[in-house]
C-alpha positions as CSV (number, residue, x, y, z in Angstrom):
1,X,-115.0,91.8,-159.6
2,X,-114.4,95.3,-160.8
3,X,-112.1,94.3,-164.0
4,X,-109.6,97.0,-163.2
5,X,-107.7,97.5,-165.9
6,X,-105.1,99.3,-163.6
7,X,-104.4,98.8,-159.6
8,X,-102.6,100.4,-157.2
9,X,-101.5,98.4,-154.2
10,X,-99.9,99.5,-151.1
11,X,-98.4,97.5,-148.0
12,X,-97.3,94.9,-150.1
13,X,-94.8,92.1,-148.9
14,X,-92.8,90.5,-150.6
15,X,-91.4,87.2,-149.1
16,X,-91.7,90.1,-146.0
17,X,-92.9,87.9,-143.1
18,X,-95.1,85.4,-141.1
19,X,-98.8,87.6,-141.9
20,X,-98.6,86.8,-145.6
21,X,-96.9,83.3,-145.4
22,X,-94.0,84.7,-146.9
23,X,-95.2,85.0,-150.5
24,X,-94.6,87.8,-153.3
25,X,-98.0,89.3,-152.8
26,X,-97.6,91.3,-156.0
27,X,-96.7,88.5,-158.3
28,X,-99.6,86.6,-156.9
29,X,-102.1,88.9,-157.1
30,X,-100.8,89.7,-160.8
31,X,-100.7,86.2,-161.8
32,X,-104.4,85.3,-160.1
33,X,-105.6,88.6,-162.0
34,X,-103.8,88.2,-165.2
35,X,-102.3,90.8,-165.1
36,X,-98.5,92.8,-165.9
37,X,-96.8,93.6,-162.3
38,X,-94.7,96.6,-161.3
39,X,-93.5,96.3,-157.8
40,X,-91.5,98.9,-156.0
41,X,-89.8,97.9,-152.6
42,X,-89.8,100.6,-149.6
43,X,-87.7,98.4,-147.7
44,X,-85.3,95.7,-148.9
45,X,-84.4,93.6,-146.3
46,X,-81.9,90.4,-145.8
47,X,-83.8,87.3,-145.8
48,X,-85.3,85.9,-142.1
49,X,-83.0,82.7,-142.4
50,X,-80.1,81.4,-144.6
51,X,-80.9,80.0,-148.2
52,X,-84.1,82.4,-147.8
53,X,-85.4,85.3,-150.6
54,X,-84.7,89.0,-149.5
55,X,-87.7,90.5,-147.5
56,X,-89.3,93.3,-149.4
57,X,-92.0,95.8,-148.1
58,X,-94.2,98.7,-150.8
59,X,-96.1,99.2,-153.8
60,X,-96.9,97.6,-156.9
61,X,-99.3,98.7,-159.5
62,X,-101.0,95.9,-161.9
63,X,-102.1,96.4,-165.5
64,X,-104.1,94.9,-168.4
65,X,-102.1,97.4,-170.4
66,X,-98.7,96.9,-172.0
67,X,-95.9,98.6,-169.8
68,X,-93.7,100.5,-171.3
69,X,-91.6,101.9,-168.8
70,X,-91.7,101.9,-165.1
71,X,-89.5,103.1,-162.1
72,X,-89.3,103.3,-158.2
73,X,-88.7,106.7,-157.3
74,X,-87.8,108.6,-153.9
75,X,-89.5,110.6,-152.1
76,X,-89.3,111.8,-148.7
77,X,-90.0,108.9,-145.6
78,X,-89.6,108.5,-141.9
79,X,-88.7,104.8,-141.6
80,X,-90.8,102.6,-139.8
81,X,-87.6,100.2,-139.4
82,X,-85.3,102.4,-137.5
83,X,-85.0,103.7,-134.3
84,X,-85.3,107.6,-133.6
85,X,-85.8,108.3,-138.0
86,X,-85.1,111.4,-139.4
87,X,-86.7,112.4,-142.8
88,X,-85.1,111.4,-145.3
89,X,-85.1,110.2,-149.2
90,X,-86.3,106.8,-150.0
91,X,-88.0,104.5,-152.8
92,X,-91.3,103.3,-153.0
93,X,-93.3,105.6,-155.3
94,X,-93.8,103.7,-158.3
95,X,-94.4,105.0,-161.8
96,X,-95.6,102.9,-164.7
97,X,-96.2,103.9,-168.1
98,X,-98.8,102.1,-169.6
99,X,-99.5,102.1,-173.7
100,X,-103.2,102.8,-173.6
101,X,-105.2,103.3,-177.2
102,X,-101.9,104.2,-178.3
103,X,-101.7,107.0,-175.3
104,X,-99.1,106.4,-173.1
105,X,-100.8,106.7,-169.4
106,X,-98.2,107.6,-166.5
107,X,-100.0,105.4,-163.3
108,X,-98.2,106.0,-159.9
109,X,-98.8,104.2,-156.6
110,X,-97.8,105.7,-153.2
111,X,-98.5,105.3,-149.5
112,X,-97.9,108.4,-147.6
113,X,-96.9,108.7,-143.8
114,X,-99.6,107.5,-141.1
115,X,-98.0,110.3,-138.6
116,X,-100.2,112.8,-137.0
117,X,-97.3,114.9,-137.8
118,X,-98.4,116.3,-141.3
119,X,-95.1,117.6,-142.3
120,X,-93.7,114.2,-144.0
121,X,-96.6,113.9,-145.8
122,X,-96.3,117.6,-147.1
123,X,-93.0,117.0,-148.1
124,X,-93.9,113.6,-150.1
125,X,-96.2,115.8,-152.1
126,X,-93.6,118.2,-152.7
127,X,-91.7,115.2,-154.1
128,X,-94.8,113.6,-156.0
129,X,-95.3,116.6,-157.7
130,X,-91.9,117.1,-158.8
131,X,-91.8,113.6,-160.6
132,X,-95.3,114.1,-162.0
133,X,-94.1,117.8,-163.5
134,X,-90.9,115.9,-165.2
135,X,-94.2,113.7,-167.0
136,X,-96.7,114.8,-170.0
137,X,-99.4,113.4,-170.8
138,X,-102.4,111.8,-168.9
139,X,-101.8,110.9,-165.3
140,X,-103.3,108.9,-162.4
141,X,-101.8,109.1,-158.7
142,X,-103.9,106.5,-156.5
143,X,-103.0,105.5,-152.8
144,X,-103.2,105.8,-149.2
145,X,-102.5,108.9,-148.4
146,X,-103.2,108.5,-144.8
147,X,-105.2,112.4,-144.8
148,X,-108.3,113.3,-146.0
149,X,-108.7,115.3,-149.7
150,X,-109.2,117.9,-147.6
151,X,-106.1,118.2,-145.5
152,X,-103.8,121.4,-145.6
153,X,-100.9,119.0,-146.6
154,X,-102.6,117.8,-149.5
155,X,-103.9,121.2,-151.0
156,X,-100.9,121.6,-153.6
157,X,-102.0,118.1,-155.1
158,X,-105.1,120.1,-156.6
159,X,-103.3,122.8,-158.0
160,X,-102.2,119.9,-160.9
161,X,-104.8,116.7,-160.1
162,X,-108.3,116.3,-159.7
163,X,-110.0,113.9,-157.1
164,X,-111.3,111.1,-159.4
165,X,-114.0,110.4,-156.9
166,X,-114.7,112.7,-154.4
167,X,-118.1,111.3,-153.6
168,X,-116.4,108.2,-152.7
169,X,-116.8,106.0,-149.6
170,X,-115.1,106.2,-146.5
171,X,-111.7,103.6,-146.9
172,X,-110.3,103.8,-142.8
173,X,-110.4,101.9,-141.1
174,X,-111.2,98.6,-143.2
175,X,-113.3,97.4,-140.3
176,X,-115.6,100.1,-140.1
177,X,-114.6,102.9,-142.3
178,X,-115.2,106.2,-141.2
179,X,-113.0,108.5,-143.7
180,X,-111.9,108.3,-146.9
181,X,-108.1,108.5,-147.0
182,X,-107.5,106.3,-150.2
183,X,-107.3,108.2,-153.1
184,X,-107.4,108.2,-157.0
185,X,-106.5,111.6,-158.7
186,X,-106.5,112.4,-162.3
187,X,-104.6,115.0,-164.5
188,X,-107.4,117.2,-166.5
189,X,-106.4,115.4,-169.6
């Protein structure tokens, strides 16, 4: 209902488990939408049982536009598949360039660590903001940044972005949201 012409998704499985019937969410969703697919595995699992596809957790962005280029960078995680984790780098921060009125858009999609511990998150946006400083031109970082706009560990984020909607609606929980921890940021350009 919004015709998007870019999304960001996050918690996306692919052939992941029994919750989403063991489909590729991302090419579904692309496919029901019309839309070009970019899908960028945190985890990349062996298959539940023989003959099966490889089970795949992350984030995917979709887009109307043409893509020109796209990557799964790494970025700093606490694994939620591991026993006793220690930070450490790991995909699933995609970037997609998309050709847009011959502008060529950089879109990244990220999901940032739930933790009450802010210092992953701190250190992802370290990261973030390394990759988007290698990029020029316009640039949109959208997610779940699991923090408010206003949390310490996001403050460097403004120093180069802009909250796209800071009037926005509370996103957390889906049930009955009560903060706004889904974001969309913009470059000034």
């Amino acid at each position: 209902g919004l015709h998007a012409d870019v999304i960001g998704l996050q918690e996306v499985d692919v052939h992941w488990g029994a919750r989403s019937a063991f489909v590729d969410e991302a090419r579904a969703l692309a496919r029901t939408l019309r839309m070009r697919v970019f899908f960028a595995p945190v985890y990349d699992l062996e298959p539940a049982g023989q003959g099966g596809e490889r089970r795949q957790f992350g984030v995917a962005v979709l887009s109307r536009h043409p893509v020109l280029h796209a990557e799964n960078h790494e970025i700093t995680r606490l694994s939620t598949q591991t026993p006793d984790p220690v930070p450490a780098p790991g995909p699933g921060f995609a970037e997609v360039v998309v050709g847009v009125r011959g502008a060529r858009v950089h879109v990244y999609s990220t999901h940032l660590d739930y933790r009450a511990d802010p210092s992953v998150r701190a250190a992802q946006v370290a990261d973030m903001l390394a990759v988007l400083a290698a990029d020029r031109g316009p640039r949109v970082l959208v997610g779940d940044f699991n923090a408010e706009a206003t949390a310490p560990e996001l403050a460097p984020l403004w120093r180069t972005l802009r909250d796209a909607a800071p009037d926005g609606g509370a996103t957390y929980p889906a049930d009955v949201p009560v903060k706004r921890i889904d974001l969309v940021t913009v470059s000034p350009d």
